[in-house]
C-alpha positions in Angstrom: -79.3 -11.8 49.8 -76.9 -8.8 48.0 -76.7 -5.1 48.3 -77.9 -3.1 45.1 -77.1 0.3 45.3 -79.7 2.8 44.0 -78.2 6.2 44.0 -77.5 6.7 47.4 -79.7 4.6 49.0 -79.2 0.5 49.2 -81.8 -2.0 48.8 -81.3 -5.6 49.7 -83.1 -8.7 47.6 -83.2 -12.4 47.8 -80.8 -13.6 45.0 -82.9 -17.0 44.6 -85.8 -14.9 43.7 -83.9 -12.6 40.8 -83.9 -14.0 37.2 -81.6 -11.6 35.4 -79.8 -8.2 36.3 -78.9 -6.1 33.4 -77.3 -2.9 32.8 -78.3 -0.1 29.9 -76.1 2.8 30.1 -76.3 3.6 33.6 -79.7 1.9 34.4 -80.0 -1.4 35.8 -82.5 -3.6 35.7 -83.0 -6.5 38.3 -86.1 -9.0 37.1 -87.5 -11.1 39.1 -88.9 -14.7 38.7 -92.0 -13.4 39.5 -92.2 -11.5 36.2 -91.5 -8.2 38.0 -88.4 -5.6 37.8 -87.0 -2.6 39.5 -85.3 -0.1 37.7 -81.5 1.1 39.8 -78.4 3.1 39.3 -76.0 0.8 40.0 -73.1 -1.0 37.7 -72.6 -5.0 37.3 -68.7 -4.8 37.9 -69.8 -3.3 41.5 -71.8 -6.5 42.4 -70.1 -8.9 39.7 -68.2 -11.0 42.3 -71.0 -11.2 45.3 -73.7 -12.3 42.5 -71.3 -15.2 41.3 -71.0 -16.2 45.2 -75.1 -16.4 44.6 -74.7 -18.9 41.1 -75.3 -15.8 38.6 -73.5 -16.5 35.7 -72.1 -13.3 33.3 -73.7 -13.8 29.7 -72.1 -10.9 28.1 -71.1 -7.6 29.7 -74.3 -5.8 30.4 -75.9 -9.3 31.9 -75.7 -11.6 34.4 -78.5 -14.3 35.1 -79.2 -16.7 37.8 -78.0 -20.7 36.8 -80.7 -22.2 38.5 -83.3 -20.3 35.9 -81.4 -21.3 33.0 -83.4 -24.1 31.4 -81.4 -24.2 28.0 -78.4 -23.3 26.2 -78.4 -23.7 22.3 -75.6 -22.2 20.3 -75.6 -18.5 21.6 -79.2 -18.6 22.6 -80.0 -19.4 26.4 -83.9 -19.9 27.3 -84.9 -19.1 31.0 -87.7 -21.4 32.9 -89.6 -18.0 32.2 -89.5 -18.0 28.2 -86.9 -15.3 28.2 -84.2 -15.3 25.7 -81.5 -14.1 25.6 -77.6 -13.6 24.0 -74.8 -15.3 25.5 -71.9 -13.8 23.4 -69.1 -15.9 21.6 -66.7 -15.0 24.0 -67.8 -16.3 27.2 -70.6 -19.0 25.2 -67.6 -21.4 26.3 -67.7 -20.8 30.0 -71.6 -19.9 30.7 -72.1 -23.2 29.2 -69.3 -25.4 31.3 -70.3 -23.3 34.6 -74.6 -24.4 33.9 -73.6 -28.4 33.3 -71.3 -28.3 36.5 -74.1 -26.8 38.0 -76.7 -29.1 36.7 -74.0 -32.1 37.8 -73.7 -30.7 41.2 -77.5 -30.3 41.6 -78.1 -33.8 40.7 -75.6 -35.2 43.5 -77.4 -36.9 46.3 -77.5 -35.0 49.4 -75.3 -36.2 52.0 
């Protein structure tokens, strides 16, 4: 679960049921594996650190998306299970890609 903020009110969602959160200007938009999205004011620095707790992964600095929906990284191009696409930028290409094949490595562990 995490805290959005939407003005002054806060709404809570279930982080394994969020595909992206992006921000336009002051607007963010949290979509949701279900195909759905709710429009917020709220900024990605404020929740940066408690959606990486949750396996979100920054892409570039407007967008952060959940690992576990990732299904393919190709040059800058990342594909989501949903058929999304999206921009990861040069910058942090390097790390989104090293933090998903941990991930995928750490899923694949047996259970102990």
């Amino acid at each position: 679960m995490c805290l959005f903020k939407n003005g002054c009110k806060w709404v809570k969602y279930d982080t394994e049921l969020i595909e992206t959160v992006e921000v336009y200007g002051h607007t963010m938009c949290v979509s949701f594996v279900n195909g759905e999205s709710k429009q917020l004011r709220d900024s990605i620095s404020r929740i940066e650190d408690e959606l990486k707790i949750h396996n979100f992964v920054k892409i570039n600095r407007s967008c952060m998306v959940n690992i576990d929906r990732i299904k393919n990284i190709k040059g800058c191009q990342l594909e989501l299970y949903s058929g999304k696409k999206m921009i990861v930028s040069m910058k942090r290409k390097p790390g989104v890609r090293k933090t998903w094949k941990e991930y995928l490595l750490y899923k694949s562990l047996p259970e102990k």
